[in-house]
N, C-alpha and C positions, 0 to 999 in steps of 0.2 A: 504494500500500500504506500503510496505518495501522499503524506499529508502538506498540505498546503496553509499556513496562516497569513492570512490577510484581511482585512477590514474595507468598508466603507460606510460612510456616512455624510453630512453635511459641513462637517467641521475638515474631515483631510480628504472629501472628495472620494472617488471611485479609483484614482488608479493605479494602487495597491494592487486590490480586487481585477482590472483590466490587464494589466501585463501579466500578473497567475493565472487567470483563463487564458491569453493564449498558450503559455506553458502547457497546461491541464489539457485542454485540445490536442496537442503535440505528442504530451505524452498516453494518452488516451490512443489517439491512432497507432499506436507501438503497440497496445494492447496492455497497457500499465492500468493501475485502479487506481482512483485520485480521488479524494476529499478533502474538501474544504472545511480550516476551521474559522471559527468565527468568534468577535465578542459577544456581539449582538444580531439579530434579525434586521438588523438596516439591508447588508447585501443578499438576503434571501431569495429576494424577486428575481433581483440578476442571474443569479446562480441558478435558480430554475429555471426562466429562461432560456439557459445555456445548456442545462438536462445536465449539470453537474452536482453531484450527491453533497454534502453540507451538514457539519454541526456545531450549532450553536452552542457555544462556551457560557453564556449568561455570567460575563464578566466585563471589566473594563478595560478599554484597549489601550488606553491610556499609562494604566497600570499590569503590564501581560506577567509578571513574576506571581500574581495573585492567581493566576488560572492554572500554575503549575500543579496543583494535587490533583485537578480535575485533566490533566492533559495525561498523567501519570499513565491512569488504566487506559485510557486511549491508545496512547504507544506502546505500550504490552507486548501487543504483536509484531511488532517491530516495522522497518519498512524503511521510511526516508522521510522527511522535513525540511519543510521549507519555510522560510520564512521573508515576509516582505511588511517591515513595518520600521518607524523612526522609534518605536519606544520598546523595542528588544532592547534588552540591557547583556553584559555578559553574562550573569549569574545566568540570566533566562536559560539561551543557548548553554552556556556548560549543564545544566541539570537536563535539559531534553538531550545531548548529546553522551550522555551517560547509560542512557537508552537507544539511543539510532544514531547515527549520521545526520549532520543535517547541514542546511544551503540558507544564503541568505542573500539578497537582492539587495543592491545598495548601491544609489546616486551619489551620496554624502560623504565619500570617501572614508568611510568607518573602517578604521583597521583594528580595534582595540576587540572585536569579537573574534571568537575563535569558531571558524567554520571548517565543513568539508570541501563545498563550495561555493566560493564567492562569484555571482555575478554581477557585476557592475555595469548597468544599463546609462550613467548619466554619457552623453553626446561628449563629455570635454575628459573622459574617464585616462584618455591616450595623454592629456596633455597636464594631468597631474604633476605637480615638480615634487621633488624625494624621492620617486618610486625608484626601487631597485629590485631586484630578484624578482621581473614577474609579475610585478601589478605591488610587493609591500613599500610602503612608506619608509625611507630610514628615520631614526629616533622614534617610531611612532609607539615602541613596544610591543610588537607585533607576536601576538597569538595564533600564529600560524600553525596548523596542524604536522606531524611529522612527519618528514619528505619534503616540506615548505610547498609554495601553489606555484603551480602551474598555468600562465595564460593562455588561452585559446581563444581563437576568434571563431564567432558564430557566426557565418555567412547565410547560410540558408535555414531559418528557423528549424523547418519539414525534415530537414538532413542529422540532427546529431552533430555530436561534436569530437573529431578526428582525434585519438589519442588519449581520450580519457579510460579510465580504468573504469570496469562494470560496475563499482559502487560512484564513482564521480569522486574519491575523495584526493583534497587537496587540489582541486580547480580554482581557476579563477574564467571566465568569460565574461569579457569587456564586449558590450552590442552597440552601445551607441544610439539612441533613437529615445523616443518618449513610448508613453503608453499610446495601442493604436488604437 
């Protein structure tokens, strides 16, 4: 299973929730299972819409270290995680990654999380100054997973990503583009 976290609402908008659906789409066509989690019922609509399965966390998004007991039996089964929000914190991801692997989508140049992989979708991601090794920042104190990351460029959404290993870990994929 591919779990997905991402939000929408009226206060950070939908495009969290829009660039994880086309993910989900992507990986759906490969014949992967994807769910969506959620804080709340604001992206419900959407997500049905789209005929993508969804659970609502009945939390705040604002605060996601608070949905940690309730995400616990959820990743049980194990699988993968992703995550696309400005209020992951580290703790977040180190305690879901204790359980599964997991991915995180980042415009903001956040290097202080410790991922499997990093995707970095902001358009100016190439023209970061510090980076060394790959897409990390030097001085950033980088929590890079072991093996350090790997960048690869995603050309063709539809196509996968050349060289990565079956679990994805220690990636980075810089895309470049906004939400579509």
């Amino acid at each position: 299973m591919i779990w997905i976290r991402a939000d929408a609402n009226e206060t950070i908008g939908s495009g969290h929730v829009m660039r994880c659906l086309s993910i989900a789409d992507a990986l759906k066509r490969q014949g992967q299972q994807v769910c969506f989690l959620t804080a709340d019922e604001n992206a419900a609509g959407l997500l049905e819409a789209r005929g993508q399965a969804f659970r609502v966390l009945h939390t705040d998004y604002r605060r996601m270290e608070g949905e940690l007991e309730a995400l616990e039996e959820l990743l049980a089964d194990g699988g993968f995680f992703l995550a696309d929000s400005y209020f992951v914190t580290a703790a977040y991801l180190d305690r879901v990654r204790e359980r599964l692997p997991v991915g995180y989508l980042d415009d903001m140049g956040r290097r202080d999380l410790a991922a499997d992989l990093l995707i970095d979708y902001n358009i100016f991601a190439e023209a970061r100054r510090g980076l060394q090794g790959g897409g990390i920042p030097s001085g950033a104190g980088v929590r890079a997973p072991a093996g350090g990351v790997r960048r690869e460029c995603l050309r063709d959404p539809g196509q996968g990503v050349q060289g990565a290993d079956h679990h994805g870990r220690g990636r980075q994929i810089q895309s470049g583009g906004a939400a579509p």
